[in-house]
Backbone as a printed PyTorch tensor [residue, N CA C, xyz], in Angstrom:
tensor([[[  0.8420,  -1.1670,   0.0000],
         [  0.0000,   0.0000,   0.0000],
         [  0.8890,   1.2330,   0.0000]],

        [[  0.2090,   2.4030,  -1.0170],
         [  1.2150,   3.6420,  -1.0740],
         [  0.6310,   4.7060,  -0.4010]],

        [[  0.6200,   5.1930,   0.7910],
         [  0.3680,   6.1670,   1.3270],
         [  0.7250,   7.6060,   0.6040]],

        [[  0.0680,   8.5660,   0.0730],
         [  0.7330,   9.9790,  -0.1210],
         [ -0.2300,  11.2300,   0.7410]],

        [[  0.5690,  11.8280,   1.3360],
         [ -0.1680,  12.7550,   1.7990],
         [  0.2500,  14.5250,   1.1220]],

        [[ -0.3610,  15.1560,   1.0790],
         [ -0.0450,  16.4580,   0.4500],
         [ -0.9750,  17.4280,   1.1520]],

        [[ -0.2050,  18.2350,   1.6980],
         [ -0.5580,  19.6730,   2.4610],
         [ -0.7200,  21.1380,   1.5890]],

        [[ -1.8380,  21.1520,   1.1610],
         [ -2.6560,  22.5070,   0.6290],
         [ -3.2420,  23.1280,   1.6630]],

        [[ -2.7970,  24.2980,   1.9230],
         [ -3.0870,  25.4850,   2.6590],
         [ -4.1590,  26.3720,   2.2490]],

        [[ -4.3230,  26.0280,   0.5160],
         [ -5.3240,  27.0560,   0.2900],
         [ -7.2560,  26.0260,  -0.1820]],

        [[ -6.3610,  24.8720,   0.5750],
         [ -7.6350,  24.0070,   0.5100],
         [ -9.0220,  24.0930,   1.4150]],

        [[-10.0850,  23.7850,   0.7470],
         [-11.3100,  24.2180,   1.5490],
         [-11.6120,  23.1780,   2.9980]],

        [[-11.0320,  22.0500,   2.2220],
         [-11.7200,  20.7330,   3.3620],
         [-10.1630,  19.7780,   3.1280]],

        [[-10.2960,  18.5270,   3.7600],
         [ -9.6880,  17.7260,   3.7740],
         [-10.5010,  16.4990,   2.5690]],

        [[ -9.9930,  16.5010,   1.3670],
         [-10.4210,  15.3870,   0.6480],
         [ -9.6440,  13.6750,   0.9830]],

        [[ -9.8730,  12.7550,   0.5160],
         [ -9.5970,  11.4860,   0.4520],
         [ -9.9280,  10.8420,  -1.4850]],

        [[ -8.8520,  10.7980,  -1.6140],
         [ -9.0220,   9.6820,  -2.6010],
         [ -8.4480,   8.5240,  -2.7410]],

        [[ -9.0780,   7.1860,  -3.3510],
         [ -8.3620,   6.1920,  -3.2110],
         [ -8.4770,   5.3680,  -4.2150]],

        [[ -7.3480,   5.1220,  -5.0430],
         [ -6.5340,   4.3150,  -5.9870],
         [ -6.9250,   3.0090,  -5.8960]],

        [[ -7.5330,   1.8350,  -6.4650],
         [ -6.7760,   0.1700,  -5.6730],
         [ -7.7440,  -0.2680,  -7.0660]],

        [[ -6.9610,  -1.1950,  -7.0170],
         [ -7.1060,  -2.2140,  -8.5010],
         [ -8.9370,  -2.8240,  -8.2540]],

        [[ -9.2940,  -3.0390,  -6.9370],
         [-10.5080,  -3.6480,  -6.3820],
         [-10.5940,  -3.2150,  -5.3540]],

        [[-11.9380,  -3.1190,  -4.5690],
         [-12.4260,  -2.8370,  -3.2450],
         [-12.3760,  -3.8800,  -3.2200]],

        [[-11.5320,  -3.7930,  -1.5190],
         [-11.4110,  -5.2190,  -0.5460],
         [-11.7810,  -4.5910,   1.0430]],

        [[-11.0120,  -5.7930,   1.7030],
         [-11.3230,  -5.7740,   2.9380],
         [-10.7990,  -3.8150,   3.6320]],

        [[ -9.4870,  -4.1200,   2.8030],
         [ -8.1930,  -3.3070,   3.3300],
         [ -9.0090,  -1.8280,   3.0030]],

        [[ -9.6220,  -1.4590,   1.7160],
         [-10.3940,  -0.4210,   1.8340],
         [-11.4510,  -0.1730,   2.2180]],

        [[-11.9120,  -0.8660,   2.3040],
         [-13.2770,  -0.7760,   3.6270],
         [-13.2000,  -0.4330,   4.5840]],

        [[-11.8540,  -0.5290,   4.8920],
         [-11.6710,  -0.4230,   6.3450],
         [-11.0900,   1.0730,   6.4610]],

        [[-10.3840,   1.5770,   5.0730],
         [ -9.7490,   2.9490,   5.5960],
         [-11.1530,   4.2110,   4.8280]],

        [[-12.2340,   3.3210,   4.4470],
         [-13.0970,   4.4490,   4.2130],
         [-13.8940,   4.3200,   5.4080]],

        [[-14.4400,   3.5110,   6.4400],
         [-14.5720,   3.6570,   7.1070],
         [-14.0940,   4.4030,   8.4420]],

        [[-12.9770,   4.2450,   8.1860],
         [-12.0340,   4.8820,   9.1550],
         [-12.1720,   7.0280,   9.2940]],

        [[-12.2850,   7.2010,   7.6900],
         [-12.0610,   8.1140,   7.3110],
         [-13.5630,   8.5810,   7.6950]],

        [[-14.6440,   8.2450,   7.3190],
         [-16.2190,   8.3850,   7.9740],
         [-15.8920,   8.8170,   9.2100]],

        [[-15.5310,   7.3890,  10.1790],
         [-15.4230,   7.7180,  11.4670],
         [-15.1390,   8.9500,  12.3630]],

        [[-14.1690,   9.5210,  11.3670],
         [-13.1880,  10.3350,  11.9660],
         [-14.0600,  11.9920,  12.3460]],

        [[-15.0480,  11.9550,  11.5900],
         [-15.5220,  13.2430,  11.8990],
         [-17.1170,  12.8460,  12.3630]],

        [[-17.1670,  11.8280,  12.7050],
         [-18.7370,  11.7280,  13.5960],
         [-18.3200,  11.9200,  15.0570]],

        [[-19.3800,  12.8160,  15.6050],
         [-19.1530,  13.1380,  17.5590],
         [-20.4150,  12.3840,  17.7210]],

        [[-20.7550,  12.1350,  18.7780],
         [-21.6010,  11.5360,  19.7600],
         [-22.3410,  13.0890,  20.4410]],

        [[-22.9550,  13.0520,  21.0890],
         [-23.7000,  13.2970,  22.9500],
         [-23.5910,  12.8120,  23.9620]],

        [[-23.2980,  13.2900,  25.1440],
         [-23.2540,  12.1660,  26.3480],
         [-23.4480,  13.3850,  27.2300]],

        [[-24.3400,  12.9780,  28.0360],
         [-23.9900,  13.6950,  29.3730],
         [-23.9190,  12.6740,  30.4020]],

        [[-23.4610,  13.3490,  31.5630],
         [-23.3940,  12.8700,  32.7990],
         [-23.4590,  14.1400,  34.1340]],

        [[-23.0760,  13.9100,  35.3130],
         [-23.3450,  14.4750,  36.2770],
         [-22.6730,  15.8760,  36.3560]],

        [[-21.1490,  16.1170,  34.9420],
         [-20.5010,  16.6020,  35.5880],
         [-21.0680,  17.5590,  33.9310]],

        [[-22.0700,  17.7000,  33.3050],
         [-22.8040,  18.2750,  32.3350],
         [-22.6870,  17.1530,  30.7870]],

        [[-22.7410,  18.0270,  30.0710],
         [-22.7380,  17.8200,  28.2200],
         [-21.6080,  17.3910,  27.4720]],

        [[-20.9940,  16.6080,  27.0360],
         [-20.0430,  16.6620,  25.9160],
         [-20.3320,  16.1850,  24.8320]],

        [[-18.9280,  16.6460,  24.2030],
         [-19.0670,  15.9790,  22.4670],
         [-18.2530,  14.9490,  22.7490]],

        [[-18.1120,  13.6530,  22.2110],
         [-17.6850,  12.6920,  22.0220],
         [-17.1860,  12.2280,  20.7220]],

        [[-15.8130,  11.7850,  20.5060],
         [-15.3120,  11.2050,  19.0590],
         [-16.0580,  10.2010,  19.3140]],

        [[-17.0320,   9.4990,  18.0970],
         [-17.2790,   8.1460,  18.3360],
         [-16.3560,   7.1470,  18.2250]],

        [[-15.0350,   7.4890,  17.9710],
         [-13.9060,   6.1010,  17.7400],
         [-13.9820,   6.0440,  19.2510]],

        [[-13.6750,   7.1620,  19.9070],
         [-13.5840,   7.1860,  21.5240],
         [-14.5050,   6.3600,  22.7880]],

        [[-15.5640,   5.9130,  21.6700],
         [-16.3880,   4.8240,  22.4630],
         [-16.0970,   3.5250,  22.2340]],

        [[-16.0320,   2.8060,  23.2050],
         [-16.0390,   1.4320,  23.0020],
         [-16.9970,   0.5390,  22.4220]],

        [[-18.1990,   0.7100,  23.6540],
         [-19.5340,   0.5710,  23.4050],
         [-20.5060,   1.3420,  23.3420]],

        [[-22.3780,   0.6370,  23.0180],
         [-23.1370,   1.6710,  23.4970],
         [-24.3800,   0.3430,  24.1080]],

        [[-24.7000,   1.0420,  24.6960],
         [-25.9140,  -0.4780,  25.7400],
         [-26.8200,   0.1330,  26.2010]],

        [[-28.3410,  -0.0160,  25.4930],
         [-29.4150,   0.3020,  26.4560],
         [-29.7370,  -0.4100,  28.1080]],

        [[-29.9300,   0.3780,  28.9390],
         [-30.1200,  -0.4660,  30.2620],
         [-31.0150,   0.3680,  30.8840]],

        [[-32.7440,  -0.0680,  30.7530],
         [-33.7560,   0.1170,  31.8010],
         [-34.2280,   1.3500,  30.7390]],

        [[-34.2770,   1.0120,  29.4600],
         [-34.8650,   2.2980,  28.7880],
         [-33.7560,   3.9500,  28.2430]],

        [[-32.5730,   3.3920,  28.8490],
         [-31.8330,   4.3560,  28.5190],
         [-30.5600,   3.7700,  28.7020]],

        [[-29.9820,   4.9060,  27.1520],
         [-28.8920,   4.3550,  26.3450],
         [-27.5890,   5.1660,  27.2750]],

        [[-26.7380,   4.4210,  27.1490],
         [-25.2820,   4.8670,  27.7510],
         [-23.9970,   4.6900,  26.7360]],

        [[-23.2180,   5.2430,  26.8590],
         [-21.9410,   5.4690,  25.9610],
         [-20.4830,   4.8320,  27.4790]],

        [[-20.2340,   4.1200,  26.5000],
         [-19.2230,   3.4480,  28.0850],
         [-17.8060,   4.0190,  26.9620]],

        [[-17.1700,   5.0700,  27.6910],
         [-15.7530,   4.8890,  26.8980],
         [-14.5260,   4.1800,  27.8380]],

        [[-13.2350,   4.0080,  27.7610],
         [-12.1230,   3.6180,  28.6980],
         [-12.3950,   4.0350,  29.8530]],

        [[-12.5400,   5.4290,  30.3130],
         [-12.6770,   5.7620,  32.0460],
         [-13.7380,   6.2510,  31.8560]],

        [[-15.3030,   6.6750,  31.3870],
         [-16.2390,   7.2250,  31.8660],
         [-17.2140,   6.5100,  31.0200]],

        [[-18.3820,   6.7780,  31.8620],
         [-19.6890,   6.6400,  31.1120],
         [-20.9220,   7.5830,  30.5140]],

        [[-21.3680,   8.1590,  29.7170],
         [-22.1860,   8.7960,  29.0540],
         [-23.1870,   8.8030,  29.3110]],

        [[-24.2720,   9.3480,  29.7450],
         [-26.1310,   8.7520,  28.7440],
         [-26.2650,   9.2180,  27.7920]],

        [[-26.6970,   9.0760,  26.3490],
         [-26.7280,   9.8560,  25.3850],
         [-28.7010,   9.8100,  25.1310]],

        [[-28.8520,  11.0280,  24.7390],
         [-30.7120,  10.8750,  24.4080],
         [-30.8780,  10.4300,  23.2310]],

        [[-29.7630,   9.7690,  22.3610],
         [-30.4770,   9.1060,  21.2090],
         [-30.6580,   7.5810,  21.7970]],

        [[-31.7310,   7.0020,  21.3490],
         [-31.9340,   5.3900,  21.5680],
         [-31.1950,   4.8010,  20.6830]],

        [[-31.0260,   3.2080,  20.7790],
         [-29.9210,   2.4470,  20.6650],
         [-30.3310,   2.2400,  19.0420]],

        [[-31.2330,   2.1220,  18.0300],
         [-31.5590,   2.2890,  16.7860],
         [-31.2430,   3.3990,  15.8340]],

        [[-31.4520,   4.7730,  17.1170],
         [-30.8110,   6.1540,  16.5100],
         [-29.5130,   5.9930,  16.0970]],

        [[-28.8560,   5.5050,  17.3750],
         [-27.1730,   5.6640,  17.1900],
         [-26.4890,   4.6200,  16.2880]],

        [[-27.2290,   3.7900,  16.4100],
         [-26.9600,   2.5200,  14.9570],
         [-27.0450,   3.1870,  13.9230]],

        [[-27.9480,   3.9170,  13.2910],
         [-27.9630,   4.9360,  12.4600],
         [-26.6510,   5.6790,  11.9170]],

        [[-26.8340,   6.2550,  13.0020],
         [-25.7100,   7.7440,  12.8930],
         [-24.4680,   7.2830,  12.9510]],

        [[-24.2530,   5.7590,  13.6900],
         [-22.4420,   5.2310,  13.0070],
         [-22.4610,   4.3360,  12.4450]],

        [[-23.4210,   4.3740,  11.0180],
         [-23.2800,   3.5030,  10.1050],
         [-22.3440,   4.1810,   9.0900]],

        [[-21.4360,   2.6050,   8.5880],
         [-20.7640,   3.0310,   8.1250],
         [-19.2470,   3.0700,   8.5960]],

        [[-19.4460,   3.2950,   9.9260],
         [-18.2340,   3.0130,  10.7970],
         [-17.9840,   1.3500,  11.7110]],

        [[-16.9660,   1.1350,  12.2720],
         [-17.0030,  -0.2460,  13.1060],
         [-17.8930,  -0.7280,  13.8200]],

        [[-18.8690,  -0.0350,  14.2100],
         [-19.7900,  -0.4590,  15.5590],
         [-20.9560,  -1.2970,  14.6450]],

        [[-21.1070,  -2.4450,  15.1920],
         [-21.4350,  -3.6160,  15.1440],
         [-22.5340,  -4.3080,  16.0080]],

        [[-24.1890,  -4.4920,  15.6880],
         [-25.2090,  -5.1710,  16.7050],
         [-24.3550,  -6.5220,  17.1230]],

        [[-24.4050,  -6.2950,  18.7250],
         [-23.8720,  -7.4550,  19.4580],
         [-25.2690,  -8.1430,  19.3630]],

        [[-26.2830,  -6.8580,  20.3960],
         [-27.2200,  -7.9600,  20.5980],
         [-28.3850,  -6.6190,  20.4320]],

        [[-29.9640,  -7.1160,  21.1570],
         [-30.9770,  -6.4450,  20.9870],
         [-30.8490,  -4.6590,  21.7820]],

        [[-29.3070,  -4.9890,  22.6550],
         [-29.4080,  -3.6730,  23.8500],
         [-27.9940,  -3.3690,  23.6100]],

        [[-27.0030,  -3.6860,  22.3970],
         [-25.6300,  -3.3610,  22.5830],
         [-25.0790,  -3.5970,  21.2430]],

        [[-24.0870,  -2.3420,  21.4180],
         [-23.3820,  -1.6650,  19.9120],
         [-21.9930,  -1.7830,  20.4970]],

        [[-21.3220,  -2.7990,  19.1990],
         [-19.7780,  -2.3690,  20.1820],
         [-18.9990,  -2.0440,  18.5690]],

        [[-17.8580,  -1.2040,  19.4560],
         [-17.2910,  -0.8090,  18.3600],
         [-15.9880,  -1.9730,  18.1540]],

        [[-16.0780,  -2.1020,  17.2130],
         [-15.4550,  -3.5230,  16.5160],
         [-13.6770,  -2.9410,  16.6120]],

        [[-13.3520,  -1.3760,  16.0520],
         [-11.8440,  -0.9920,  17.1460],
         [-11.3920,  -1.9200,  18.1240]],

        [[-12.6170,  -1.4760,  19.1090],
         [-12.0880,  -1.6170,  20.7740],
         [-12.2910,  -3.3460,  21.0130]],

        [[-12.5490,  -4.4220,  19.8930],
         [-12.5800,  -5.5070,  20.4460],
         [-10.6860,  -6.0900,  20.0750]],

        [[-10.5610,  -6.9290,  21.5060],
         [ -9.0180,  -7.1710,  21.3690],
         [ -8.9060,  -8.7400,  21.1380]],

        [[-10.4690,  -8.9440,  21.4730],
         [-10.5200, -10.9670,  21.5020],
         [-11.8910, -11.4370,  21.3390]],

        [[-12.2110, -12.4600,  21.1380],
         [-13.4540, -13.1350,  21.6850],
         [-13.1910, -14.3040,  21.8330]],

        [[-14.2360, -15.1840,  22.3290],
         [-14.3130, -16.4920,  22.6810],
         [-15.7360, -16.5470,  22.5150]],

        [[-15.9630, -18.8170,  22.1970],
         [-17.0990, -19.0500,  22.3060],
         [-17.5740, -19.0910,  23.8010]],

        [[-18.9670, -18.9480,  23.2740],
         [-19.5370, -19.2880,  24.8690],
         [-21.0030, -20.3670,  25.0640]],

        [[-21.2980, -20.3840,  25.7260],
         [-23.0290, -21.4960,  25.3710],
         [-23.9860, -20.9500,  24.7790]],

        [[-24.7760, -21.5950,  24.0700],
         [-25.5790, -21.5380,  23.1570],
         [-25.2870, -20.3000,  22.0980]],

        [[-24.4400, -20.3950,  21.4100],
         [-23.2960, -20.0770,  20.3550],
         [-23.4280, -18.7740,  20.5390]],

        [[-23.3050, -18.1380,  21.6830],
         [-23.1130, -17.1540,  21.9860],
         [-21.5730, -16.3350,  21.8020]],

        [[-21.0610, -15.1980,  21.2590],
         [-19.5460, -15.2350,  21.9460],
         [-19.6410, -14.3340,  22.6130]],

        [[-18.4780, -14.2780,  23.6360],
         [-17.3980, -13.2460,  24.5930],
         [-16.8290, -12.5770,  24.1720]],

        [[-16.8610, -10.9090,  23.8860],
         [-16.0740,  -9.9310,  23.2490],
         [-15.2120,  -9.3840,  24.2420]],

        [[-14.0280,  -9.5240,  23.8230],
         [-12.9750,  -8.6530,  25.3480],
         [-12.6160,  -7.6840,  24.1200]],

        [[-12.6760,  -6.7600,  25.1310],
         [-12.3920,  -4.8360,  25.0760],
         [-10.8360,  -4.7200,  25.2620]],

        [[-10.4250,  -3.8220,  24.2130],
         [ -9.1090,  -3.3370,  24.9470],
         [ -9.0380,  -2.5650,  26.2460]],

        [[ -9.8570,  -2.2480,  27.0680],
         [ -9.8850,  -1.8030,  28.4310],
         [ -9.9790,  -3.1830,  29.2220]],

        [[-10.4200,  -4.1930,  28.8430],
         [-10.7820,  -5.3520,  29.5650],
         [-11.5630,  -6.0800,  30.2640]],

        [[-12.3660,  -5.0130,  29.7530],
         [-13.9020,  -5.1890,  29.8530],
         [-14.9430,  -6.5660,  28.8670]],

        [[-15.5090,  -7.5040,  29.1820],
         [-16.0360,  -8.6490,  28.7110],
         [-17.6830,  -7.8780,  28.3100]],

        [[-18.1890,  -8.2910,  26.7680],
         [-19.4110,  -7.9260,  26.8240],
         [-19.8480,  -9.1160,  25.6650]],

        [[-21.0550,  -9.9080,  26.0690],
         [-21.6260, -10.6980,  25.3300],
         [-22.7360, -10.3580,  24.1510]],

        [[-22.2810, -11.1120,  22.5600],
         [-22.8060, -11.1280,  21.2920],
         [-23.9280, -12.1460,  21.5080]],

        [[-25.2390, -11.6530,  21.1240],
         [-26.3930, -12.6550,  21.3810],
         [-25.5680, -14.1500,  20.1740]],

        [[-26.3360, -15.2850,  20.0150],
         [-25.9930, -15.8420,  19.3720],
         [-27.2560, -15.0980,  17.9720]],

        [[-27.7610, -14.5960,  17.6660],
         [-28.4380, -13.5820,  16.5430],
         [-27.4790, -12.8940,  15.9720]],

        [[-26.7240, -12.3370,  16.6960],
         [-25.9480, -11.6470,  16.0640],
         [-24.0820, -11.8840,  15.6560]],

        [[-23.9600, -13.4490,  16.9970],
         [-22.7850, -13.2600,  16.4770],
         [-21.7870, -14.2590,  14.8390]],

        [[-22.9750, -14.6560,  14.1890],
         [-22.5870, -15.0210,  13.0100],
         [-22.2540, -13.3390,  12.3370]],

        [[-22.7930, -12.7910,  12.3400],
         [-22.7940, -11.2790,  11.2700],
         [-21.4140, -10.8830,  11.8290]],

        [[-20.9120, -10.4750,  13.4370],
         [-19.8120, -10.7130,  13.9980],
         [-18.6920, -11.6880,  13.3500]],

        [[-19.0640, -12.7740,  13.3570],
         [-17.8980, -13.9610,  12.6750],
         [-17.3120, -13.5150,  11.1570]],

        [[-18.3360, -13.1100,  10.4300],
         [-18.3610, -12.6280,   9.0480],
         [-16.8330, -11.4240,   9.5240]],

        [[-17.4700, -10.6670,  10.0660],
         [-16.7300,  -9.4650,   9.9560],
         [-15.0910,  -9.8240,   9.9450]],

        [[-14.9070, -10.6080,  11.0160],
         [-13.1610, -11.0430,  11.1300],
         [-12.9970, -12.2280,  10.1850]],

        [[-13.4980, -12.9660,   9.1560],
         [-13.5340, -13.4670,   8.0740],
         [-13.3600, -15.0690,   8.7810]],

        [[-14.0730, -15.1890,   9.5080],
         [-14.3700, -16.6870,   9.9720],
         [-15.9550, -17.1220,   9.5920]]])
C-alpha cells in the first residue's frame, strides 16, 4: 500500500481519494475509518454535556430504557436510543452485538465461544461484553471466519 499525503493550505476541506485495482477488505476499512473520523456523539453525565469522538467509544448499551456510551474511564447517557445511534455510526465499526448493545469492533481485542453459540467480546480496556448468538454469526463474518 502507497500512502501519499499532500498539504494545501489554500484548501477548503480535507479530501480522500483512493486508488486500488478492487475494493477489498483493506479499503473498507480505511473508508470507514475516514467516515469515522468526523462523527461526535452526545453524552452527558453528572458533571454536564459533551461531544464525544465516536472512535472514543467502546460501546453503546441500552439499560432500563436508557442508552449509555461506556468509553475507557467514563460513562455517558446519550438521548439518542440504541436504533438512533446505529444509524448515525453507520458506516463506521460499531457492530449489533445484541438487541441492547453496539460495540465498536476498534475496541474488540478478543473473543471467545460461549453457550448456546453465543460469543465473549474482550475490550481493549478489559472489559467482557456478550454477542447474542443472533448476532454473532454477522460478527464472525466481519473477522472473516
Amino acid at each position: 500500500m502507497k500512502l501519499t499525503v499532500e498539504e494545501r493550505p489554500d484548501a477548503a476541506d480535507i479530501e480522500v481519494a483512493i486508488t486500488c485495482p478492487a475494493i477489498d477488505r483493506r479499503v473498507r476499512a480505511i473508508v470507514n475509518a475516514a467516515n469515522a473520523a468526523d462523527r461526535r456523539l452526545v453524552g452527558t453525565s453528572g458533571a454536564g454535556t459533551f461531544l464525544v469522538d465516536a472512535d472514543e467509544v467502546l460501546y453503546a448499551e441500552t439499560v432500563d430504557g436508557r442508552t449509555f456510551l461506556y468509553e475507557a474511564d467514563r460513562v455517558l447517557e446519550s438521548p439518542l436510543r440504541l436504533f438512533e445511534l446505529e444509524e448515525a455510526l453507520a458506516g463506521t465499526e460499531f457492530v449489533r452485538a445484541s438487541k441492547s448493545l453496539l460495540v465498536n469492533f476498534d475496541a474488540v481485542r478478543g473473543l471467545r465461544p460461549c453457550l448456546n453459540a453465543r460469543l465473549e467480546l474482550i475490550l481493549v480496556n478489559g472489559e467482557h461484553v456478550i454477542a447474542s448468538r443472533q448476532y454473532a454469526p454477522a460478527i464472525k463474518r466481519k473477522i472473516g471466519l
